[in-house]
N, CA, C and O atoms as a DFTB+ gen file, in Angstrom:
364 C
 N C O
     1  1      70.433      21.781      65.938
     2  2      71.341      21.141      65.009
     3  2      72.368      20.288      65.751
     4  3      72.544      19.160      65.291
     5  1      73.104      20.662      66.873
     6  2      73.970      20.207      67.583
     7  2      73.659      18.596      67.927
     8  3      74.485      17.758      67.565
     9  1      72.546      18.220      68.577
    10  2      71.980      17.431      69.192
    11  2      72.014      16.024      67.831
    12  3      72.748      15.038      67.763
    13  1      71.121      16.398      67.089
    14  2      70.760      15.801      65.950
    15  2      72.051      15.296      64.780
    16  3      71.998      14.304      64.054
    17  1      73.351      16.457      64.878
    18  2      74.256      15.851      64.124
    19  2      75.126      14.936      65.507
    20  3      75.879      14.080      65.044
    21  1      75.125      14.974      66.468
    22  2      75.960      13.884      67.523
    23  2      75.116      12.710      67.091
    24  3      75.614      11.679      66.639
    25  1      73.971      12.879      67.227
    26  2      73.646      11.298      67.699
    27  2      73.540      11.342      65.747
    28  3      73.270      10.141      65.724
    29  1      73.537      11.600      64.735
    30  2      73.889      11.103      63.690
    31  2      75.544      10.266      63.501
    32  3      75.956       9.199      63.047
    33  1      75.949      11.136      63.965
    34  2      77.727      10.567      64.007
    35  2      78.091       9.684      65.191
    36  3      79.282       9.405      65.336
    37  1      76.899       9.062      66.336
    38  2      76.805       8.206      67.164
    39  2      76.694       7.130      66.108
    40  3      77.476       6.301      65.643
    41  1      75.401       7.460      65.898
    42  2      74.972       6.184      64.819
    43  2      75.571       5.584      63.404
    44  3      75.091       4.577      62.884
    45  1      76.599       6.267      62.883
    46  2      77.246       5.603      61.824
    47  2      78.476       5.372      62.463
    48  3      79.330       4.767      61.817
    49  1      78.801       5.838      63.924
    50  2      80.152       4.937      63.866
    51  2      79.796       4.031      64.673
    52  3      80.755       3.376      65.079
    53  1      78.685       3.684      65.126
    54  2      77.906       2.289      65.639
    55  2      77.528       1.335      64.783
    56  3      77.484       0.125      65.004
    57  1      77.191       2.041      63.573
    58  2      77.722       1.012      62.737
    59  2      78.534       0.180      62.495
    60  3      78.316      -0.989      62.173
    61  1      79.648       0.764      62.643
    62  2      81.019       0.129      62.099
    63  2      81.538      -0.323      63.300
    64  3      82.734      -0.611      63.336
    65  1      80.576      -0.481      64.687
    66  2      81.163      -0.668      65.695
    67  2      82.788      -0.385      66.390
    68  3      83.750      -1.022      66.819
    69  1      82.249       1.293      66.119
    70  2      83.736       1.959      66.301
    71  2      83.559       2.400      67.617
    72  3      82.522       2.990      67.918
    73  1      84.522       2.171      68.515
    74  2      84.766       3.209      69.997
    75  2      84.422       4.687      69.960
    76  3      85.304       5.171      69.250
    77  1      83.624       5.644      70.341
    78  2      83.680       7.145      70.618
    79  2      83.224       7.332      71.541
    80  3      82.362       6.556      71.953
    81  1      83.618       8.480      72.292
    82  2      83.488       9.237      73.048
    83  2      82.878      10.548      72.980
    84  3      83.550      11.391      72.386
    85  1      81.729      10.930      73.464
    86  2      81.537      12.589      73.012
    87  2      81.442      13.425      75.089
    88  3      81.074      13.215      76.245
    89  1      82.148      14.441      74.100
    90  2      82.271      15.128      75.026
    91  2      81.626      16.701      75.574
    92  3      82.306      17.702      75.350
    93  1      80.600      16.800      76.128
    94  2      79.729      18.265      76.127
    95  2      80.964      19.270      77.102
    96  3      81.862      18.895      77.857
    97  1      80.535      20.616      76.692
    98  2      81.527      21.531      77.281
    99  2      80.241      22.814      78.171
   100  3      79.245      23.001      77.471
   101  1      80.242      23.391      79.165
   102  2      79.727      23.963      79.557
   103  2      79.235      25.185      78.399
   104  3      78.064      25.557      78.333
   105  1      80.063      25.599      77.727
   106  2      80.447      26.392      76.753
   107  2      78.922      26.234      75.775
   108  3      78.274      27.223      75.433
   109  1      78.635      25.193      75.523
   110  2      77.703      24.541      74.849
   111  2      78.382      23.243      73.320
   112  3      77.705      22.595      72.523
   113  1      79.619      23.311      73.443
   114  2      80.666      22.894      72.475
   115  2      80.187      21.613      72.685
   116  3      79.288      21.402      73.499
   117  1      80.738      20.678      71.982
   118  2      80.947      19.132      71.882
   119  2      81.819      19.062      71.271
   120  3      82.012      19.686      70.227
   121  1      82.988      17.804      72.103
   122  2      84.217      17.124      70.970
   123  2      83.495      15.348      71.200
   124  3      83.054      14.674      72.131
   125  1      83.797      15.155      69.310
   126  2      83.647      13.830      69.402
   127  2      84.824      12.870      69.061
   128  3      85.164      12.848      67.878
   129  1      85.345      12.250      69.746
   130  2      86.347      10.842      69.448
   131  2      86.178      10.029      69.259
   132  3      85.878       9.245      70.158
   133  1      86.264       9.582      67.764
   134  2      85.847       8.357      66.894
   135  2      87.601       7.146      66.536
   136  3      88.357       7.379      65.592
   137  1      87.798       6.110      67.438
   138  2      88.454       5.415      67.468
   139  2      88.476       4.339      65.954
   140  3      87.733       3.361      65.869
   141  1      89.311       4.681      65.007
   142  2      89.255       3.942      63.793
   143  2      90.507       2.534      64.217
   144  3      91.086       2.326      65.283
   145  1      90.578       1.781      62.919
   146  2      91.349       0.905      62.729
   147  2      92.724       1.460      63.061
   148  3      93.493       1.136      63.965
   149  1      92.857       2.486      61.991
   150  2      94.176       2.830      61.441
   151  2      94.298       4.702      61.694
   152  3      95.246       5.425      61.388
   153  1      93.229       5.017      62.226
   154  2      93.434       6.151      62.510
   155  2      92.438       6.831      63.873
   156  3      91.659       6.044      64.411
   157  1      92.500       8.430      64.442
   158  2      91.830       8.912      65.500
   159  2      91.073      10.316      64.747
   160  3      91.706      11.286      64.332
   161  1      89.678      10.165      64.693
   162  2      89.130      11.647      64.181
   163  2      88.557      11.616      65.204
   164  3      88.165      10.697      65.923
   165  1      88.486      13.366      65.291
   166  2      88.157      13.943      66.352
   167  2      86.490      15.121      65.595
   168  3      86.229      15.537      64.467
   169  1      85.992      15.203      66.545
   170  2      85.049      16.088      65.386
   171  2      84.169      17.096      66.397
   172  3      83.378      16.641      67.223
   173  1      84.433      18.632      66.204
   174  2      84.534      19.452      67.048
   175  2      83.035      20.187      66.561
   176  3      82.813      20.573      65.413
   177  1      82.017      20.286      67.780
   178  2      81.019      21.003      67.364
   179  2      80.878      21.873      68.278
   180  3      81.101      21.772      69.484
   181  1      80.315      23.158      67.384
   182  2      79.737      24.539      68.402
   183  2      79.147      25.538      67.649
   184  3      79.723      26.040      66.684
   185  1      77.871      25.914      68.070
   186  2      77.149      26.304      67.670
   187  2      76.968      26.196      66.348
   188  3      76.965      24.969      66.251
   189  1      76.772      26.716      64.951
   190  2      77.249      26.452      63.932
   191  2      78.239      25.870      62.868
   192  3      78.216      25.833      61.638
   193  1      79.108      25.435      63.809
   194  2      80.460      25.770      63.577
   195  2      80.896      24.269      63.628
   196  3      80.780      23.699      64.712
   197  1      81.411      23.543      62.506
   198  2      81.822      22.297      62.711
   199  2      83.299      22.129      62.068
   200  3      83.707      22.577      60.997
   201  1      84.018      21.308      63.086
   202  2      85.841      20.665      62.672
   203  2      85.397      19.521      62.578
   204  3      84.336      19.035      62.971
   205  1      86.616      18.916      61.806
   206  2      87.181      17.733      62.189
   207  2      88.224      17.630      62.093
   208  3      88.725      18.356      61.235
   209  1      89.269      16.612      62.952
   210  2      90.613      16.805      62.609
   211  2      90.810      14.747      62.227
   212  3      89.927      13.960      62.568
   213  1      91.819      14.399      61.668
   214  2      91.676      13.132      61.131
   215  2      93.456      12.992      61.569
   216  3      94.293      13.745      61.072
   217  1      93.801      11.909      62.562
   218  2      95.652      11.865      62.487
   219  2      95.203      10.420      62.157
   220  3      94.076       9.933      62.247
   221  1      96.413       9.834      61.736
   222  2      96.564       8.779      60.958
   223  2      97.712       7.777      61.725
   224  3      98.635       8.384      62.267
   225  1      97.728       6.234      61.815
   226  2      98.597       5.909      62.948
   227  2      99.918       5.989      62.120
   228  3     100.068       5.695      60.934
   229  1     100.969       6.517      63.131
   230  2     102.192       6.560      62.600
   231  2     102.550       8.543      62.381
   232  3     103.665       9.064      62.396
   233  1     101.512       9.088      62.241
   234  2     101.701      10.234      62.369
   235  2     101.891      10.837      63.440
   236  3     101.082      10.518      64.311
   237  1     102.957      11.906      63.858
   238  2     103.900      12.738      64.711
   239  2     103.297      13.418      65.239
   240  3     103.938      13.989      66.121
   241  1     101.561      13.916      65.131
   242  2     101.055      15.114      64.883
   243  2     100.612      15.482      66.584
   244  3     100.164      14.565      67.273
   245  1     100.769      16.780      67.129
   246  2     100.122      16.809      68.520
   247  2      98.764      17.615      68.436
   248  3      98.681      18.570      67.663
   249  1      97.863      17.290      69.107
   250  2      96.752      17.399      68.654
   251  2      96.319      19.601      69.029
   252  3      96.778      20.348      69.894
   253  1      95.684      19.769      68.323
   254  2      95.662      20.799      68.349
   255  2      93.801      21.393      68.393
   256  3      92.859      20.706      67.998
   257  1      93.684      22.909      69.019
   258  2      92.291      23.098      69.264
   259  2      91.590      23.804      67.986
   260  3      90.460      24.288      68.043
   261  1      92.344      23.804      66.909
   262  2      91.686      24.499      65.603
   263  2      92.051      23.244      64.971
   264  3      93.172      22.739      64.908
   265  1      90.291      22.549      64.239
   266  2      90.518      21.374      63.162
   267  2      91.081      21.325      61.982
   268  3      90.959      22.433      61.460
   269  1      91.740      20.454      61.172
   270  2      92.363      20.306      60.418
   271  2      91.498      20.899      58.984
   272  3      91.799      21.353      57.880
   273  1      90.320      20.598      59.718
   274  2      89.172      21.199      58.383
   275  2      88.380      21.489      58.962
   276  3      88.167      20.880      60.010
   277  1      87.090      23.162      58.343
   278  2      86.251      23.324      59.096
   279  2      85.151      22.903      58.163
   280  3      85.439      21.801      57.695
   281  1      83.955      23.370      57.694
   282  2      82.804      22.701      57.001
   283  2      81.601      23.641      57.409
   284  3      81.086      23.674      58.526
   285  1      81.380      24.108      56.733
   286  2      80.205      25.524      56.474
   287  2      78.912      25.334      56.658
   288  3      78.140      26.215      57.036
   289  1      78.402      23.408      56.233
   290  2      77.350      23.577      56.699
   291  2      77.760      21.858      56.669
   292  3      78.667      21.148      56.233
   293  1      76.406      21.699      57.466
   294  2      75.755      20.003      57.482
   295  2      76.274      18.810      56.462
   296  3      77.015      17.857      56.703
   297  1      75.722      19.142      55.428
   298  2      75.611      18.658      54.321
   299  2      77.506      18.301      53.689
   300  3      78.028      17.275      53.253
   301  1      77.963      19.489      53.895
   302  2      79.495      18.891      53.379
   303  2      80.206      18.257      54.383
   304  3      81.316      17.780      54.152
   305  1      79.789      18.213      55.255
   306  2      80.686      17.577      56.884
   307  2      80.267      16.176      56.402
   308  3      81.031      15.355      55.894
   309  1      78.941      16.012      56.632
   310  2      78.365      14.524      56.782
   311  2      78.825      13.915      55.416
   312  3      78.813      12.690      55.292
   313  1      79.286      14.834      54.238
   314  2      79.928      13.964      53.357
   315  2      81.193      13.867      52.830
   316  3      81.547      13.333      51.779
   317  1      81.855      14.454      53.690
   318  2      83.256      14.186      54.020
   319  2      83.558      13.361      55.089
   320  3      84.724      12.978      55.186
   321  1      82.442      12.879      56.214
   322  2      82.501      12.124      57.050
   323  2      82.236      11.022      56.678
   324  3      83.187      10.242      56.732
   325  1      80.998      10.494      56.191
   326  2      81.109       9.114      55.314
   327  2      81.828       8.486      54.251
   328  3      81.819       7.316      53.867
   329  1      82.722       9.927      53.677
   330  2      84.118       9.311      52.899
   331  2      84.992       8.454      53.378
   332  3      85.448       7.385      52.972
   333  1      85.265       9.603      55.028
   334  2      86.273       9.110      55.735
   335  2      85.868       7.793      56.351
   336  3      86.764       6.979      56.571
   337  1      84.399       7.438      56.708
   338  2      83.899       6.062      57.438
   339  2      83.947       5.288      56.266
   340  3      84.096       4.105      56.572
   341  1      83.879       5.476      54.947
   342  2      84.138       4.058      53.931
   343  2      85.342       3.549      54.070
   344  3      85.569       2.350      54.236
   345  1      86.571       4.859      53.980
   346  2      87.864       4.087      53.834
   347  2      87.959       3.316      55.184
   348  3      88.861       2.481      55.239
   349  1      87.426       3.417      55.922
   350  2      87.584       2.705      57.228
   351  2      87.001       0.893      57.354
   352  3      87.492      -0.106      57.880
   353  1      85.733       1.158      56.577
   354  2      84.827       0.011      56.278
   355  2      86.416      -0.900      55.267
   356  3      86.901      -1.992      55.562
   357  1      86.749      -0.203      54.395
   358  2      87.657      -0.506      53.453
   359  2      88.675      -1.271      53.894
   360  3      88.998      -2.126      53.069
   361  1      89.587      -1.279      55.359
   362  2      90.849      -1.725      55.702
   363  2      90.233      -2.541      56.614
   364  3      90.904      -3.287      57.327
């Protein structure tokens, strides 16, 4: 699953020809950094287990290792993630 949702979330923010970064952890973890217009999501994978955290520019916020939201399975991540990539398409 791990493998298959990165390079999914490679490929739609290559779409939008957005900057990211992914990052593997010995651990077996991945953090991904998706560089928006107007904002920085971060999107935390491990084993089952998926975050994302979303700061917004102008926000105070220091970044922290528990995501702002977690997501139970596949299916609600990837569509809370293409919410967040429309409003982006949007500005």
């Amino acid at each position: 699953m791990l493998e298959s949702l990165i390079s999914y979330i490679i490929q739609k923010a290559g779409e939008l020809n957005l900057r990211y970064e992914v990052h593997h952890f010995p651990s077996g973890a991945a953090i991904i950094d998706i560089w928006m217009e107007h904002a920085f999501c971060v999107i935390q994978l491990y084993k089952e287990e998926i975050g994302m955290s979303l700061l917004e520019d102008g926000e105070d916020v220091s970044l922290d290792t528990r995501p702002d939201r977690s997501f139970e399975n596949e299916k609600t991540f990837k569509d809370e993630f293409e919410r967040v990539l429309s409003a982006c398409k949007q500005s």
